[in-house]
C-alpha positions in Angstrom: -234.1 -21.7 -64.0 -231.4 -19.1 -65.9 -232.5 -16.4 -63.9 -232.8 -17.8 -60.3 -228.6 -19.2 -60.8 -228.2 -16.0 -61.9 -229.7 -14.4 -59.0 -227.8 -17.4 -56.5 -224.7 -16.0 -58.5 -225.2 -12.4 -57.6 -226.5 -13.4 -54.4 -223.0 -15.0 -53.9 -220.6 -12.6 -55.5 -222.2 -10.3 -52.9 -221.8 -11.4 -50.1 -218.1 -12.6 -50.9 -217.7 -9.0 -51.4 -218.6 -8.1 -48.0 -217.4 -10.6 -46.4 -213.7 -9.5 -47.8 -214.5 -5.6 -47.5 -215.0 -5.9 -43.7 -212.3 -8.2 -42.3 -209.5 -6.3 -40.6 -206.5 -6.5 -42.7 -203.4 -7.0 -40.5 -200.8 -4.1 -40.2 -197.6 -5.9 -39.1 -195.3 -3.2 -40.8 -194.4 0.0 -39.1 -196.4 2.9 -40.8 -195.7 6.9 -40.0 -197.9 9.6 -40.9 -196.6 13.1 -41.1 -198.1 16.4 -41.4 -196.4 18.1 -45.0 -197.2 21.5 -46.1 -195.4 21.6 -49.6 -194.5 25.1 -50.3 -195.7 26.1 -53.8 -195.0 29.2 -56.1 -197.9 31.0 -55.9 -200.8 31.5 -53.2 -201.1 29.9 -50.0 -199.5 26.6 -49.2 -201.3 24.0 -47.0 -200.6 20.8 -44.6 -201.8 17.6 -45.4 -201.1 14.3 -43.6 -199.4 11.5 -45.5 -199.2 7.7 -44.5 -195.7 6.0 -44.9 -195.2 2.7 -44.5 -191.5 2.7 -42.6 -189.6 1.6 -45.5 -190.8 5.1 -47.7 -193.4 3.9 -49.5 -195.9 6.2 -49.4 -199.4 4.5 -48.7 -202.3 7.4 -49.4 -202.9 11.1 -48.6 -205.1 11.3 -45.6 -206.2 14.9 -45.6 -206.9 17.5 -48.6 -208.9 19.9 -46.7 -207.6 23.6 -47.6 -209.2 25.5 -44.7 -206.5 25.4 -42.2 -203.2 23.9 -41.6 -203.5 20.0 -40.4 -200.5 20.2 -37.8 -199.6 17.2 -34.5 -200.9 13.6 -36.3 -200.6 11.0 -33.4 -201.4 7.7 -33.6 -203.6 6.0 -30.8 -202.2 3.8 -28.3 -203.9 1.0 -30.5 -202.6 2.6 -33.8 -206.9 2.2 -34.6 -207.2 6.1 -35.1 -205.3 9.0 -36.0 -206.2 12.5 -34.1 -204.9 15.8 -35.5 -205.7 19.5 -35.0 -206.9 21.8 -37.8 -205.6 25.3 -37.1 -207.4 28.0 -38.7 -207.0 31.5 -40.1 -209.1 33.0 -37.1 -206.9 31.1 -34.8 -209.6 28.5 -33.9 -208.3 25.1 -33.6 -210.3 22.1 -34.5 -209.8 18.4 -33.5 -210.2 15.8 -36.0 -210.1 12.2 -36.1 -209.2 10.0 -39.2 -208.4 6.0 -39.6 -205.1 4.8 -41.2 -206.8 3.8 -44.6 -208.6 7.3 -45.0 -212.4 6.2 -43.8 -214.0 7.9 -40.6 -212.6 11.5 -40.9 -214.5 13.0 -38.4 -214.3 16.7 -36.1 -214.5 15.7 -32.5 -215.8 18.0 -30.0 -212.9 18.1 -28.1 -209.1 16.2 -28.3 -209.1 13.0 -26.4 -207.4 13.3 -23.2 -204.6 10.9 -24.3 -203.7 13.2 -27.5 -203.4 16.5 -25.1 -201.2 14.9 -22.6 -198.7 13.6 -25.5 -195.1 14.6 -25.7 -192.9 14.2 -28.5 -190.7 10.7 -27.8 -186.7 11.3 -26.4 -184.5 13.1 -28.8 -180.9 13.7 -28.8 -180.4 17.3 -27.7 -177.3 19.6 -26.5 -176.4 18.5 -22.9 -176.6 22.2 -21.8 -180.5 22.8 -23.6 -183.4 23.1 -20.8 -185.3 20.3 -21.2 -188.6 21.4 -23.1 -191.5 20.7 -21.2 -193.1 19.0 -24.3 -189.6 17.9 -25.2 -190.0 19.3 -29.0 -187.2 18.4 -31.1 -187.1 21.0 -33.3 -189.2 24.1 -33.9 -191.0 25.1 -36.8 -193.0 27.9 -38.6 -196.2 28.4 -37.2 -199.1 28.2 -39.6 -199.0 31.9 -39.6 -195.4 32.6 -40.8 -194.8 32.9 -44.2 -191.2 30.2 -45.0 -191.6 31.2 -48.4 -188.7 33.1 -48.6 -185.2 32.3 -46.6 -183.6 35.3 -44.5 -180.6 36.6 -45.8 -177.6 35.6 -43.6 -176.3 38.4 -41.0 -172.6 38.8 -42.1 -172.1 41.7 -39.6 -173.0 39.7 -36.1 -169.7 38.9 -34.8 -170.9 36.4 -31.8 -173.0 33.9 -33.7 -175.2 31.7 -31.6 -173.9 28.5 -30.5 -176.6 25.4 -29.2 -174.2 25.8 -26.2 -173.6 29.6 -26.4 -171.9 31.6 -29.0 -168.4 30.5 -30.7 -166.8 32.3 -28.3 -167.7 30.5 -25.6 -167.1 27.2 -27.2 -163.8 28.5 -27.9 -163.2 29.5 -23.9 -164.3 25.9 -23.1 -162.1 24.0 -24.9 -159.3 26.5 -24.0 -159.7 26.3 -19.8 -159.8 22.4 -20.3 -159.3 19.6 -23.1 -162.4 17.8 -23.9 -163.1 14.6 -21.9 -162.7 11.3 -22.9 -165.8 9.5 -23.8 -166.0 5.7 -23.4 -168.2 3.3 -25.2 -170.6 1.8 -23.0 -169.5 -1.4 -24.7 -166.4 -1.3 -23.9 -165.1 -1.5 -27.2 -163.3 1.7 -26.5 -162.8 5.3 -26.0 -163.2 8.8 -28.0 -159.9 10.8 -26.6 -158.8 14.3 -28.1 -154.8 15.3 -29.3 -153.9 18.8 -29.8 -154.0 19.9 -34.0 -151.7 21.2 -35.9 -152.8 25.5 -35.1 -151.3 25.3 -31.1 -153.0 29.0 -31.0 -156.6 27.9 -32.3 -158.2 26.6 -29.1 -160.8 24.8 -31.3 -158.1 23.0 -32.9 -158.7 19.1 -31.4 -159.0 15.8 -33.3 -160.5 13.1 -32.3 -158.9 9.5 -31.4 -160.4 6.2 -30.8 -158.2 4.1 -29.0 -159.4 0.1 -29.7 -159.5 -2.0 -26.1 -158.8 -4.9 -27.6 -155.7 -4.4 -30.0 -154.8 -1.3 -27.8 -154.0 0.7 -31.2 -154.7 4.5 -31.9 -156.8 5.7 -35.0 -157.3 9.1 -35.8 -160.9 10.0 -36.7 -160.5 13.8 -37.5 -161.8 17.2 -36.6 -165.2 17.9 -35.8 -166.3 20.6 -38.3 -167.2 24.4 -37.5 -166.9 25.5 -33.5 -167.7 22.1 -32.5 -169.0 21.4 -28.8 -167.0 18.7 -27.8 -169.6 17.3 -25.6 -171.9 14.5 -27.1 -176.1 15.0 -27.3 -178.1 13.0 -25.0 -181.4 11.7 -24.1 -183.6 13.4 -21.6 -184.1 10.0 -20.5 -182.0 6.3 -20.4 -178.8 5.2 -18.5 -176.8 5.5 -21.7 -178.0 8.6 -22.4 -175.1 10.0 -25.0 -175.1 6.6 -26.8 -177.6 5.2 -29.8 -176.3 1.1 -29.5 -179.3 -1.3 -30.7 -178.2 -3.7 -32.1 -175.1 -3.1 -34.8 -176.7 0.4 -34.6 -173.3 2.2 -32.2 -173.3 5.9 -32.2 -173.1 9.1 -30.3 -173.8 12.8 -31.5 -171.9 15.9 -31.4 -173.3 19.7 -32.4 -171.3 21.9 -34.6 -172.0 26.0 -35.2 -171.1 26.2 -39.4 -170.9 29.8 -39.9 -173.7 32.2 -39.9 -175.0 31.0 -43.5 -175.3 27.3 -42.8 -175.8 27.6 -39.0 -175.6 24.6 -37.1 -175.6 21.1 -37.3 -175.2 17.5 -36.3 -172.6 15.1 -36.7 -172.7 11.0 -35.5 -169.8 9.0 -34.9 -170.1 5.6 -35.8 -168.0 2.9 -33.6 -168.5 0.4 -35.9 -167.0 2.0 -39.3 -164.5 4.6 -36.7 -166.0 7.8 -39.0 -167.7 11.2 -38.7 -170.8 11.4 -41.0 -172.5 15.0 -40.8 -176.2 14.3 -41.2 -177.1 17.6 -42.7 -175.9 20.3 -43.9 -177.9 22.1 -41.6 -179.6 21.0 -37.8 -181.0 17.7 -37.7 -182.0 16.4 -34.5 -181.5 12.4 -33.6 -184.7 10.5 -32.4 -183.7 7.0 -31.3 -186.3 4.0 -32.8 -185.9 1.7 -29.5 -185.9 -2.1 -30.4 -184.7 -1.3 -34.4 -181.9 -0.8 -35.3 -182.8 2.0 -36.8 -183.3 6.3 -35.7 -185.5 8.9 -37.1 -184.0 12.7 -37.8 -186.3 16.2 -37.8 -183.9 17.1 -40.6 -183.5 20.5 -41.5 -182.5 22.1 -45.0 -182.1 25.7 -45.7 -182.4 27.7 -49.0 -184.2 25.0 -50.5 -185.5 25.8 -53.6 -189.2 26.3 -54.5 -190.5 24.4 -57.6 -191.1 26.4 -60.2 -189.9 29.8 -58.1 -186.5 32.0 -57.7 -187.3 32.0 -54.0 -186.0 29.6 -51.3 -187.1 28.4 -48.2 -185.5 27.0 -44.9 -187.4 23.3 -45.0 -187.7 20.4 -42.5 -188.2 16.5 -42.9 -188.5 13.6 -41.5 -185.5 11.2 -42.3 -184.8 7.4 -41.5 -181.3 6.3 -41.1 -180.4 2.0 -40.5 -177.7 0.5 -38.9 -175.1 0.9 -42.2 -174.9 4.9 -42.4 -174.6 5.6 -46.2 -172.2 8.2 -46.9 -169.9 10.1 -49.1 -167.1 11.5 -48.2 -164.7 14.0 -49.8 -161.6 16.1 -49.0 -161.5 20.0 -48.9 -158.4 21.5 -50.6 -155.7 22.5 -47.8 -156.9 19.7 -45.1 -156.1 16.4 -44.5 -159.3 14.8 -42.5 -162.3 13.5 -45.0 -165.8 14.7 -44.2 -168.3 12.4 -44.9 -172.2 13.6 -45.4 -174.7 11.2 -44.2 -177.5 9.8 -47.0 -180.6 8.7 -45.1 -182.0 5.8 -46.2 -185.4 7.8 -46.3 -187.1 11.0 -47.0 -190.5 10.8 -45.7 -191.4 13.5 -48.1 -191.8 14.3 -52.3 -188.6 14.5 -54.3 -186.8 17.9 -55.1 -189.8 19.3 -53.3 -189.6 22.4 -50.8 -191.2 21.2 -47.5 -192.5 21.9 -43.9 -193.2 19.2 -41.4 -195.6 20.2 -39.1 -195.2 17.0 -36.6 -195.4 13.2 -37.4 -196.3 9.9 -35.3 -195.1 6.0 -36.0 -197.0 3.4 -35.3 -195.3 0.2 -34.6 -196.7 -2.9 -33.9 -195.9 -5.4 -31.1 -192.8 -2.7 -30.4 -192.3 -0.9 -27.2 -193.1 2.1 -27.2 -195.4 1.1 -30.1 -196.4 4.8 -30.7 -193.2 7.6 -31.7 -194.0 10.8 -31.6 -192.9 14.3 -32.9 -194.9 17.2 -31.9 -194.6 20.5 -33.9 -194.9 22.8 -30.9 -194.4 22.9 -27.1 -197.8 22.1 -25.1 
């Protein structure tokens, strides 16, 4: 009599067990998985795919295979599956196919037709860039490169490159005509430029927003670097200089640093009437439509290698919200604050020295459910 409720026990405990092990668990939250190759000290560094959840908590490590580099993770249209290529030392690429909770990894004979024909989602880029044909936001090392040491910076070029030229021609612009007024698509307002303080520095314009509905004036500041007055757009939208979803109102604007820091970005938020640089480097805007909420290819150079005296130029995957953290200071000598933009996440490891080698985002019952960043142009 023991035995058989023992065995009805077992038999039970069982089958509860199964029953719970295969019924699909719902995924309402947003997850991302990025391709990371974490540069290390000594010996050959690898990419791996990791799977975020949206908020930064990092769910599991997908891959750990030290053969190639895993590079392009993109979700399927039904966020079910996640394809990705292996590239290897011979130059041989493989196709692979994992789930979101690390079962199934399987090699595929060849990509599926939807992951081949997949281009990296809009992205705010300099009005006077060709459009890509793959519409890659940012490019990378290839798996063949070695990032683990920084170049050093070229003191002697005299005519350093500009996203819309050099600084020269920047400078020429802004001299033949005054940069244009830019107008909310709200109409909450408009971005207008007054002449600085330097009458001989053609650069020399800050930036006004002039309120529709008190009619007052507030000066914003100067745009740092050789700034190119015109804001990033889209590829694609009517509004295509604007990020407004929601509370979320911005537009972009490129600056070239110096020849050391090279270029970066800079939003201007309509809400809070401020500049906040969002790198100290390049980082390249890629608009979350339906959140109120954008994604940056962030890029940091001479980052530090753990436990090395070299440096690497690094990229990540960011995620700013509507309320852009900052913190602002004053350089000595000048009058306009400049604020540096604190993303809410870092898709990536702490104080760690990193390459992103492409990333998708899955999001459920959103539209375009699937975000993508691809690491190179098809």
């Amino acid at each position: 009599m023991k035995t058989r409720l023992k065995l009805n026990l077992l038999n039970s405990l069982i089958i509860g067990y199964l029953a719970t092990a295969f019924v699909p668990v719902a995924r309402g939250d947003s997850e991302i998985v990025i391709a990371i190759r974490y540069l290390e000290a000594a010996g050959v560094s690898h990419s791996h795919l990791y799977l975020y959840r949206e908020d930064g908590k990092l769910l599991r490590q997908l891959t750990n295979d030290n053969s190639g580099q895993d590079v392009e993770p993109i979700f399927s249209p039904d966020g079910a599956t996640i394809l990705f290529t292996r590239e290897k030392s011979n130059d041989q690429n493989e196709f692979w196919s994992i789930e979101p909770r690390a079962t199934n990894l399987k090699r595929l004979d060849k990509a599926a037709d939807w992951y081949t024909a997949a281009k990296s989602s809009p992205y705010f880029t300099n009005a006077e860039e060709p459009e890509q044909e793959s519409g890659t936001p940012s490019p990378t090392p290839s798996a063949e490169e070695s990032p683990s040491v920084s170049p050093s910076p070229s003191p002697e070029i005299q005519q350093t490159q500009h996203p819309n030229g050099t600084a020269l021609d920047a400078a020429s612009r802004a001299e033949d005509q005054p940069p244009e007024k830019i107008e909310a698509p709200d109409g909450s307002g408009e971005i207008f430029w007054r002449k600085g303080k330097d009458q001989t520095d053609p650069l020399d314009w800050v930036m006004w927003f002039h309120d529709s509905k008190s009619g007052s004036d507030a000066e914003i500041g100067r745009l740092p670097g050789f700034p190119s007055f015109e804001p990033l757009q889209t590829q694609t939208g009517m509004d295509r200089q604007f990020l407004f979803e929601g509370p979320l109102r911005l537009t972009f604007f490129s600056s070239h640093l110096n020849s050391t820091d090279g270029d970066t970005v800079v939003a201007f938020d309509f809400i809070k009437r401020k500049l906040v640089k969002l790198s100290p480097n390049w980082a390249t805007p890629i608009p979350l439509p339906e959140e109120t909420a954008f994604l940056t290819l962030t890029e940091n150079r001479y980052v530090a290698i753990p436990g090395s005296s070299k440096t690497a130029n690094c990229s990540y995957v960011e995620l700013w919200g509507a309320n852009l953290h900052e913190k602002c200071y004053h350089n000595k000598g000048e009058d306009e604050s400049i604020c540096d933009g604190q993303a809410e996440v870092r898709y990536a490891r702490k104080e760690s020295a990193a390459i992103c080698y492409g990333a998708s985002m899955y999001r459920p019952g959103k539209n375009p459910e699937v975000i993508i960043i691809r690491k190179t142009g098809e």
